[in-house]
C-alpha positions in Angstrom: -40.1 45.2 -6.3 -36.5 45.7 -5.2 -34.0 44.9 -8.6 -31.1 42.6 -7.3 -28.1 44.2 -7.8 -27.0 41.5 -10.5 -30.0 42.1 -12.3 -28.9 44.7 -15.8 -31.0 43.3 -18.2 -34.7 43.5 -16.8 -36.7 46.4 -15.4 -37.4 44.3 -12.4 -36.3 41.6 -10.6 -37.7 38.2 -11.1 -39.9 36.6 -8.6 -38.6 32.7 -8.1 -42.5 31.9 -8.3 -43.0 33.4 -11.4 -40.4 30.6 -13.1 -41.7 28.2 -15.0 -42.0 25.6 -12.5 -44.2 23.2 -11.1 -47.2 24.4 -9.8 -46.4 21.6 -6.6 -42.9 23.0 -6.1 -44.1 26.9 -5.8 -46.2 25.7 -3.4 -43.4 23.8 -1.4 -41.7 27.0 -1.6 -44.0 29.4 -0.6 -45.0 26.8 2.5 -40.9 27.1 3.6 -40.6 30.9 3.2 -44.4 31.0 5.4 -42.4 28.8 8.3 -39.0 31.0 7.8 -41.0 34.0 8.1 -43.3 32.7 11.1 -39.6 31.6 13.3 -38.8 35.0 12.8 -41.2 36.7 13.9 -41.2 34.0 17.0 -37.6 34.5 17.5 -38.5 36.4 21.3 -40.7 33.7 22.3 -38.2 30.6 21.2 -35.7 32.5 23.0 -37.6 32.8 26.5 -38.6 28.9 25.9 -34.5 28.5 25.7 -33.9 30.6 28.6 -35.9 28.3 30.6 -34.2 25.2 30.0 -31.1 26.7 30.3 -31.8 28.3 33.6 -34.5 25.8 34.9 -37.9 26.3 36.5 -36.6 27.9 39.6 -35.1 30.9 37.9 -38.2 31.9 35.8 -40.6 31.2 38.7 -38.7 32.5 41.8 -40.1 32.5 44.9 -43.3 30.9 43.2 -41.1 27.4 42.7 -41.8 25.2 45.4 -38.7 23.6 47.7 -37.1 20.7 47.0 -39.4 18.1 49.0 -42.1 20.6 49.5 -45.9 18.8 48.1 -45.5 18.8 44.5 -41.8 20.1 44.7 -40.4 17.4 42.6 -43.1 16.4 40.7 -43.5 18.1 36.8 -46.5 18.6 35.4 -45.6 16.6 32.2 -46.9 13.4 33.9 -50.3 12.4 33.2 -51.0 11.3 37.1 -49.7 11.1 40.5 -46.5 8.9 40.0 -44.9 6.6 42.5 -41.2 6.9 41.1 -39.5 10.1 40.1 -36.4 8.7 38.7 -35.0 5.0 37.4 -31.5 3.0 37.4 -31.6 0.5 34.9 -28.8 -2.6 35.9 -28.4 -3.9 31.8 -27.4 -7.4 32.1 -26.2 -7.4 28.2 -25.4 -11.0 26.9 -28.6 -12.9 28.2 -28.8 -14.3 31.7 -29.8 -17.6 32.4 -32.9 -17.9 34.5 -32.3 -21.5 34.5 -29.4 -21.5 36.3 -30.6 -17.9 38.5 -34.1 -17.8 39.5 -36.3 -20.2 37.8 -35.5 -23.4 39.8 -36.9 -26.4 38.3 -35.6 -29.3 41.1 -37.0 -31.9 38.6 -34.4 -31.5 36.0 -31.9 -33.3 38.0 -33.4 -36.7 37.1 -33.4 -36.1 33.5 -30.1 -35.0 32.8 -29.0 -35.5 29.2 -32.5 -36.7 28.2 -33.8 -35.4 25.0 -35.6 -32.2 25.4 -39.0 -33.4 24.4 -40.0 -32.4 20.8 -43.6 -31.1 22.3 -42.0 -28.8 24.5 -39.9 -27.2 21.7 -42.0 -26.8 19.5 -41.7 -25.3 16.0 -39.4 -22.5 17.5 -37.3 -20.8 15.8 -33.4 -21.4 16.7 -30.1 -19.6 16.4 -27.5 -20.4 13.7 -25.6 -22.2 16.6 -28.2 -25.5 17.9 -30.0 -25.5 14.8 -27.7 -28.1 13.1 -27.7 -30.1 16.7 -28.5 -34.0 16.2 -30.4 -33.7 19.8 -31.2 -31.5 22.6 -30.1 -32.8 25.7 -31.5 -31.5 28.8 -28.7 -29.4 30.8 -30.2 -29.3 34.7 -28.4 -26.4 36.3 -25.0 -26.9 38.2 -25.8 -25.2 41.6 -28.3 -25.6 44.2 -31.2 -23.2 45.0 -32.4 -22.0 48.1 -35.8 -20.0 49.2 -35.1 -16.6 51.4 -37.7 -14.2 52.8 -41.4 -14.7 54.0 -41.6 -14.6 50.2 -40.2 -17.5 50.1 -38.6 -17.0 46.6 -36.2 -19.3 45.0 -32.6 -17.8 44.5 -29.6 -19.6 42.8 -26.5 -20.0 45.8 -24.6 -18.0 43.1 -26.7 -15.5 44.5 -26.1 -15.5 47.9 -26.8 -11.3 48.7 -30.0 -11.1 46.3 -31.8 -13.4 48.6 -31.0 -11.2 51.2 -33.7 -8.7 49.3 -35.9 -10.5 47.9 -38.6 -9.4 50.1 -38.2 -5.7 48.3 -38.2 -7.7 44.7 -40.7 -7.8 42.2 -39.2 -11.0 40.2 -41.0 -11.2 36.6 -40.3 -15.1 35.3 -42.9 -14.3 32.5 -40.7 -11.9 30.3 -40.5 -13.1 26.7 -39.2 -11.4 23.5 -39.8 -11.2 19.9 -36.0 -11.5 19.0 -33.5 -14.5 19.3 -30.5 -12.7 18.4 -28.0 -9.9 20.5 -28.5 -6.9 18.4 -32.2 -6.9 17.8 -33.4 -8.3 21.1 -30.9 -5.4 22.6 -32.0 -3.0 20.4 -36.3 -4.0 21.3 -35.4 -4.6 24.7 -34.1 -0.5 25.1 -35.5 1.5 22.6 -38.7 -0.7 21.8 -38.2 -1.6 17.8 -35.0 -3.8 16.5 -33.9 -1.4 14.4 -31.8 1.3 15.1 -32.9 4.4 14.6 -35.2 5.1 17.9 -35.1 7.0 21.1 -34.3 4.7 23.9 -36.2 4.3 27.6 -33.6 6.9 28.8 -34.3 9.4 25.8 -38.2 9.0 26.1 -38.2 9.8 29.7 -35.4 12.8 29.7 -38.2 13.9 27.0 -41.7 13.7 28.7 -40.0 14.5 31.9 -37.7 16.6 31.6 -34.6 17.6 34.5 -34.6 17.5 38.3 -31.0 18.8 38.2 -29.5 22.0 36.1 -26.0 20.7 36.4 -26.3 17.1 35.8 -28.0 15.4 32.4 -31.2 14.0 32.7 -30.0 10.9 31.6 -26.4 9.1 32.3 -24.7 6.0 31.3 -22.3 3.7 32.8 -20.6 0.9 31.6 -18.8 -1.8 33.3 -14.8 -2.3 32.1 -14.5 -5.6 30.5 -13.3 -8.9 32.0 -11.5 -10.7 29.2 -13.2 -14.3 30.7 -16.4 -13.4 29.7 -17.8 -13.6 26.5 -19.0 -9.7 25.9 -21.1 -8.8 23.6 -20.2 -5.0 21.8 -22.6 -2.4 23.3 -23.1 0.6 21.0 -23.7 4.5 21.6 -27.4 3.9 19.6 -28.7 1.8 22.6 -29.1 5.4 24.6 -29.3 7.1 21.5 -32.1 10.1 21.5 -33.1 8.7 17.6 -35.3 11.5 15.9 -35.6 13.3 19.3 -33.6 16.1 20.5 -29.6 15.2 20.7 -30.6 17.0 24.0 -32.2 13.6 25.5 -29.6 11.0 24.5 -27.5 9.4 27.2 -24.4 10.7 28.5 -21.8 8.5 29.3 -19.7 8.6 32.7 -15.9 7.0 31.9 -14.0 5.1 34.2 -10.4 6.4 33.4 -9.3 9.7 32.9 -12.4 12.9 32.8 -15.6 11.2 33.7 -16.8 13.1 30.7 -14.5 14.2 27.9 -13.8 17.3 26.9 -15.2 19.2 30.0 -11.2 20.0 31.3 -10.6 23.2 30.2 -7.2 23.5 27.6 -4.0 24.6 28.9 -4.2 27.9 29.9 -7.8 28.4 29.4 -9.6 30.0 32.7 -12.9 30.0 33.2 -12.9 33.6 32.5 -12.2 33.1 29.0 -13.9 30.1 28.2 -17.3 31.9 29.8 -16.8 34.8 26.8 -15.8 31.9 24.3 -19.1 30.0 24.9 -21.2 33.7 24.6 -19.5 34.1 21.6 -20.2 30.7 20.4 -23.5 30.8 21.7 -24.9 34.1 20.1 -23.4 32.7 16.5 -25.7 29.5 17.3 -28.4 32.1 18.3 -28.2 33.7 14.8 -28.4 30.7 13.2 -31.3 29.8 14.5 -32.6 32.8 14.1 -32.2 32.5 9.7 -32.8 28.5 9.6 -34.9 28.0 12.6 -33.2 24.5 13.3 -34.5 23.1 16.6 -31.1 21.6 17.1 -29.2 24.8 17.4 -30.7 25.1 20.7 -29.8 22.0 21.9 -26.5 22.7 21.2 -26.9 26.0 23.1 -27.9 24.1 25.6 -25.4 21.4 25.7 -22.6 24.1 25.3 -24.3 25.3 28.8 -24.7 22.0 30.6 -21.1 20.9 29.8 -19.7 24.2 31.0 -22.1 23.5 34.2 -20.5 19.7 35.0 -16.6 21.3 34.5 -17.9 21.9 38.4 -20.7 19.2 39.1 -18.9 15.9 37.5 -15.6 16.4 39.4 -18.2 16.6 42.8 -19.9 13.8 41.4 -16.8 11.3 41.1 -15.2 12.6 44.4 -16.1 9.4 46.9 -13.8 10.7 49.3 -16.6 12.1 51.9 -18.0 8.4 51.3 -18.2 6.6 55.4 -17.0 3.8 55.8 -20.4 2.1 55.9 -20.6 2.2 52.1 -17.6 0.8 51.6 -18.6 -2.2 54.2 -22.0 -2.5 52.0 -20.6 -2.1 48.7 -17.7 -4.1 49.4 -14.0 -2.9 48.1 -14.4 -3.4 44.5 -16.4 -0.3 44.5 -13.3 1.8 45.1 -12.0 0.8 41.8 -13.4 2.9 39.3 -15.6 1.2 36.5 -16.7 -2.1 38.4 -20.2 -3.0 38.6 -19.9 -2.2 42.3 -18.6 1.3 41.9 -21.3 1.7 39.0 -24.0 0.7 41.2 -22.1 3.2 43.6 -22.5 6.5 40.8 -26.1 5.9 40.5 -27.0 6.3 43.6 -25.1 9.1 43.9 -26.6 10.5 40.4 -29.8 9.6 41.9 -29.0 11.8 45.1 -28.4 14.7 42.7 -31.7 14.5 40.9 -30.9 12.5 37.6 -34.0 11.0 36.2 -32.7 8.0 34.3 -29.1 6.4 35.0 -28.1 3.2 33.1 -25.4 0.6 34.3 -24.7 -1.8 31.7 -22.7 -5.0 32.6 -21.6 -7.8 30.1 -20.6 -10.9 29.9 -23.6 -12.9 30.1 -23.2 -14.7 26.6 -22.1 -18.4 27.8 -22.9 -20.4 24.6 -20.1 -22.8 26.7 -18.2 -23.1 29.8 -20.8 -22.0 31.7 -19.6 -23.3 35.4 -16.5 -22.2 34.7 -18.1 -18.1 33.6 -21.4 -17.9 35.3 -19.5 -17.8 38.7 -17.4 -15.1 38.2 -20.3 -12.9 36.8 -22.6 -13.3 39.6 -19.6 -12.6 41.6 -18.7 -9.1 39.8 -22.7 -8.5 40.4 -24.7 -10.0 43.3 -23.1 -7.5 46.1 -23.6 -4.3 43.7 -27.2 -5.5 43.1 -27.7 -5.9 47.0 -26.3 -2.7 48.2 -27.9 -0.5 45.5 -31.3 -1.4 46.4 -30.4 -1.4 50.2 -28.4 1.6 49.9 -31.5 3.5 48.7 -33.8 2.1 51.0 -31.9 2.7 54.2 -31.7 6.5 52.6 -35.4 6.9 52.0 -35.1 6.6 48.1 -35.9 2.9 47.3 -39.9 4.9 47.3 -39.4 6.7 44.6 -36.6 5.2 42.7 -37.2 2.4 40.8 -34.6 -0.3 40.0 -34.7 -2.6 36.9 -32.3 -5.4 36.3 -32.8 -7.2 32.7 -31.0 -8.7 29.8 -32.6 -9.4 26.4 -33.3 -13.1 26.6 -32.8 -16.0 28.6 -30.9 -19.4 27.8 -32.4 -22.6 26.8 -32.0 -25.4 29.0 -31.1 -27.8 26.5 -26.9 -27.7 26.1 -25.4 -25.8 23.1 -22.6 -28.2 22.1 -20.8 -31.0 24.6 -22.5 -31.8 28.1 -21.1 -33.1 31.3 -21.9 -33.6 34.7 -19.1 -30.8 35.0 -20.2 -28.4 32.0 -22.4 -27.1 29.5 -23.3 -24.5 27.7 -26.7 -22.6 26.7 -27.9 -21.1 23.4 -30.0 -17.8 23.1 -34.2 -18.1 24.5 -36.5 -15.8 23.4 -39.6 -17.5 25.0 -39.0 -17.0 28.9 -36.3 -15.4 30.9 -36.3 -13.4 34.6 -36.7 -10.1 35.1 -36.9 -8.2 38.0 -37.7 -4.8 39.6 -37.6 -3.0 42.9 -38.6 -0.2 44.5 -41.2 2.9 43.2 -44.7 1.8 41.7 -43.5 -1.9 41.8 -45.2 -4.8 44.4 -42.4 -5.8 47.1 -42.0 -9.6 47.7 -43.5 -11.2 44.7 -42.7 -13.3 41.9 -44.8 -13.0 39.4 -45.5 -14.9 35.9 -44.5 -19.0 35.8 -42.9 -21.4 32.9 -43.3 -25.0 32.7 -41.4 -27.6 34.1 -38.3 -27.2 31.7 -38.1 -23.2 31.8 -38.5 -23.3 27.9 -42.8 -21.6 27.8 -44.6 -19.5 30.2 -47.6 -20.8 30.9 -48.9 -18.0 33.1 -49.1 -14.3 33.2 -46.6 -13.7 30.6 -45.0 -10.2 30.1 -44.2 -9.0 26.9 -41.1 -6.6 26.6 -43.7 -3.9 25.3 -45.7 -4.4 28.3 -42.8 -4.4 30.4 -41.5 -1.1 28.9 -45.3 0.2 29.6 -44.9 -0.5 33.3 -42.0 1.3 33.8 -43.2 4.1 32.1 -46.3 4.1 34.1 -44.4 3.8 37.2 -43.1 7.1 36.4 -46.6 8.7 35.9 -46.4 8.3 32.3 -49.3 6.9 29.8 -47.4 5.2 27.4 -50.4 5.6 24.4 -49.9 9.3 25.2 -46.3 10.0 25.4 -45.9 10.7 21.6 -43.2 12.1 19.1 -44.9 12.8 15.5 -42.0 11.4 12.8 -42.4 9.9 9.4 -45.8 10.8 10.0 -46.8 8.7 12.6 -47.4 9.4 16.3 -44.0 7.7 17.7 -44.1 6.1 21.2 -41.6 3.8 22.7 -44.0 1.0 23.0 -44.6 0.7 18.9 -48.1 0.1 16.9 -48.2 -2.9 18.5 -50.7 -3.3 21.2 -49.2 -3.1 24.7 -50.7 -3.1 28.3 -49.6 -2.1 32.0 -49.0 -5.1 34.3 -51.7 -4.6 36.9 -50.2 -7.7 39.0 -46.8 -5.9 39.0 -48.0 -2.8 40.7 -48.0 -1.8 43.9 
C-alpha cells in the first residue's frame, strides 16, 4: 500500500475502512468510492451523451436524420405513441377567472338577484378567510349579456366579443374543479401538479420526456404580461416553471419585456465573440473536470446552458426582431402587440417561438383576482386578452400549426356566484371557487367545437363529466404522445410523475 506522505509513524498507511467505525458507514463508503470509480471509468461515454445534447440529433446522425417535415422528421422517439401535438402554449390566466361572468351562462340568475344562495347548494364547503364571516350569500347574476356563436352554438360572455369568433376550433371544459381554494396552492397544483413547491412543472416535465426541436432556442420559455396597476395581481414566482428535482436544464426560461430579452446574453464591453468563444472552452473544460472527480449530473447542464446561452446571443435578438412582421399581423393582433410585454405581443412571441421549434411556451397574464369591483376590472381584463386569444389561435391555424400545436387557456379556480362583500345592481365582487370553473383548449389532440362537462343552475357544482386538474394535466400530456403513469423521475424514492399518487385518467370526450 502506498504510505501518504504525512504518514512517519506507521509502516503503512492506514486504510479509512480499517478505522474503527461502523460496520454501516464502511459500507456507505465503499458503495460511494464503487460509483466514483464507475463515472470514471464512464467518463468517454457521459461525454458522447453530452456531445449530443449540445450538438443535437442532426450532428451525430448526419445524413441519417430525417428533414424537417419529412415522416417522422419531427417526431422523437421518447413518446410512447403517435402524438397529435408536438408543442404547447399555455395562456395562464393567474388570479382565477370567473366562469360566471365568461362562459357558463346561467340566464336564470337574473330573477334571483340578491336571494340567498341556497344552503343545499353550498353545502359543507370549505370557504376562504374572506366570506366565511359573511351573514348571507346573496346571489350575484352576472353584469353582461351572453350570446351563442358558431354551429356550436356555444355561449360567450359580450366581454368576449373575438373568442366567439373561434369557438368552433374550442374545446371549452366547464367541468374543471380543484382541490385548493387558495392562490398559491391552487397555482402551484394547477402547474406543477402538487401544492407544494418543490416540483417540476408541465413545462419541465415535457422539456424532459421530450426533449428539443430547436438547438438555439430552450425547450421551454416563459412570458409574462407587464402589470396594470387596476387589477388586483397576484405575485407569480420563478418555482411555477421551476424544473424541481429535475435537471436545472428543463426549467423555464423567461423572455423580458424591457431591455435583453434574456439577461446576461449581451456580451461585456469590449468582449468579442472571439474571446468569449475561448472563455466558455476554458470554463467548459474546468466544468468537464469536475465532473469528471464528482460525477455531478448538474455540471453538464451547466455545460450545456453555458452553450445554449452563447447560441441565443444570435437566436433571441432574431427572435424579438418583428420588423419583417406584414402588416396582416398587426391588423389581427391589433396594435397593442407592438408594445413589448402586452398579452397581445406575448401571444405574438409564442407563435413565433413556436415557428422556431420550442416545445412548451408559457404566457402568464394577471389580474383576475376581483374579490370587488368587478364591473369596473373584468372589462379591462377581457379587453387586454380577448383579441390576443383570438389571433393566436387563428394565427396558427391560417399557418398550418393550429394541428399540431396545442393551446391551453386556464386559471386556478373560478369565482362563486354569491357576492364577496356589498352588492348592487351596478357591482359586486366574487370570492375564490374551487368546485367549478372554465377551461379551455384548442388545437392538436383536442375535439374542435365542443363544450364539454356542465354545473348546475348557479355555477357553484358540476354535475356532469367533471375534470379533475390531474386529469386535465393527463390530457395534455397525452396530447403530446405522452403516458402520464409512464413518464417517471425516481426521487425520495418514489417513481415521480406530474400527475401525483393520486389516481388520474385521460379525458376520452376531450379528444379528437
Amino acid at each position: 500500500m502506498k504510505q501518504h506522505p504525512l504518514c512517519t509513524d506507521t509502516e503503512h498507511a492506514a486504510n479509512v475502512l480499517d478505522l474503527a467505525i461502523p460496520v454501516q458507514v464502511k459500507q456507505e463508503w465503499a458503495e460511494l468510492q464503487t460509483r466514483r470509480h464507475f463515472l470514471g471509468r464512464a467518463g468517454k461515454v457521459l461525454g458522447w451523451a453530452a456531445a449530443a445534447s449540445l450538438l443535437g440529433d442532426r450532428a451525430l446522425l448526419g445524413d441519417n436524420y430525417p428533414a424537417a417535415g419529412a415522416a417522422g422528421g419531427d417526431l422523437l422517439k421518447l413518446t410512447n405513441f403517435a402524438p397529435k401535438a408536438k408543442r404547447a402554449i399555455y395562456l395562464f390566466m393567474s388570479g382565477g377567472p370567473s366562469q360566471v361572468d365568461l362562459w357558463d351562462y346561467k340566464p336564470n340568475l337574473a330573477a334571483q338577484f340578491d336571494k340567498d344562495l341556497p344552503d343545499s347548494v353550498r353545502g359543507s364547503q370549505q370557504l376562504t378567510g374572506m366570506t366565511t364571516g359573511q351573514a348571507r350569500f346573496p346571489i350575484a347574476p352576472s353584469h353582461w349579456g351572453f350570446k351563442r356563436y358558431g354551429q356550436s352554438g356555444a355561449w360567450v360572455s359580450d366581454l368576449m366579443p373575438n373568442m366567439g369568433r373561434i369557438v368552433d376550433d374550442l374545446t371549452i371544459v366547464k367541468s374543471t374543479n380543484t382541490e385548493a381554494i387558495n392562490h398559491e396552492p391552487a397555482i402551484m397544483l394547477m402547474n406543477t401538479g402538487n401544492m407544494n413547491a418543490g416540483k417540476p412543472c408541465l413545462g419541465s416535465w415535457l422539456a424532459y420526456g421530450l426533449g428539443s426541436m430547436n438547438d438555439n432556442l430552450p425547450t421551454f420559455m416563459v412570458l409574462q404580461t407587464k402589470l396594470n396597476t387596476a387589477e388586483n395581481n397576484q405575485p407569480v414566482s420563478s418555482r411555477l416553471w421551476s424544473s424541481g428535482f429535475l435537471s436545472s436544464e428543463y426549467a423555464g426560461v423567461g423572455l423580458r419585456s424591457s431591455g435583453d430579452p434574456v439577461l446576461y446574453l449581451t456580451d461585456p464591453n469590449g468582449v468579442d465573440r472571439e474571446v468569449r468563444r475561448k472563455m466558455l472552452d476554458a470554463v467548459n473544460e474546468i466544468n468537464r473536470q469536475t465532473y469528471e472527480e464528482l460525477g455531478d449530473p448538474e455540471t453538464n447542464s451547466r455545460i450545456a446552458q453555458y452553450e445554449m446561452a452563447y447560441r441565443m446571443q444570435s437566436s433571441v435578438p432574431e427572435l424579438a426582431d418583428l420588423s419583417k412582421e406584414p402588416q396582416s399581423t398587426w391588423d389581427l393582433y391589433g396594435p397593442d402587440a407592438k408594445e413589448p410585454g402586452t398579452f397581445a405581443y406575448n401571444c405574438l412571441m409564442a407563435r413565433r417561438l413556436a415557428e422556431r421549434g420550442v416545445r412548451f411556451t408559457q404566457v402568464y397574464k394577471r389580474g383576475w383576482d376581483m374579490h370587488d369591483n368587478v364591473t369596473k376590472i373584468l372589462p379591462i381584463i377581457c379587453q387586454e386578452t380577448d383579441r390576443g386569444c383570438y389571433a393566436l389561435v387563428t394565427d396558427l391555424k391560417q399557418r398550418g400549426m393550429l394541428d399540431d400545436t396545442l393551446v391551453i387557456w386556464a386559471g386556478e379556480f373560478g369565482r362563486t356566484v354569491y357576492s364577496q362583500g356589498g352588492l348592487s345592481q351596478d357591482n359586486y365582487g366574487r370570492d375564490h371557487h374551487p368546485r367549478c370553473y372554465t377551461t379551455w383548449m384548442a388545437g392538436g389532440g383536442v375535439r374542435p367545437g365542443i363544450t364539454y362537462g356542465e354545473t348546475d343552475d348557479y355555477s357553484y357544482n358540476v354535475v356532469k363529466d367533471p375534470v379533475t386538474v390531474r386529469d386535465f394535466n393527463a390530457t395534455i400530456l397525452h396530447c403530446l404522445g405522452i403516458d402520464h403513469n409512464k413518464l417517471t423521475y425516481k426521487f425520495q424514492g418514489l417513481d415521480q410523475k406530474l400527475t401525483g399518487p393520486v389516481p388520474a385518467s385521460v379525458v376520452p370526450g376531450l379528444l379528437a
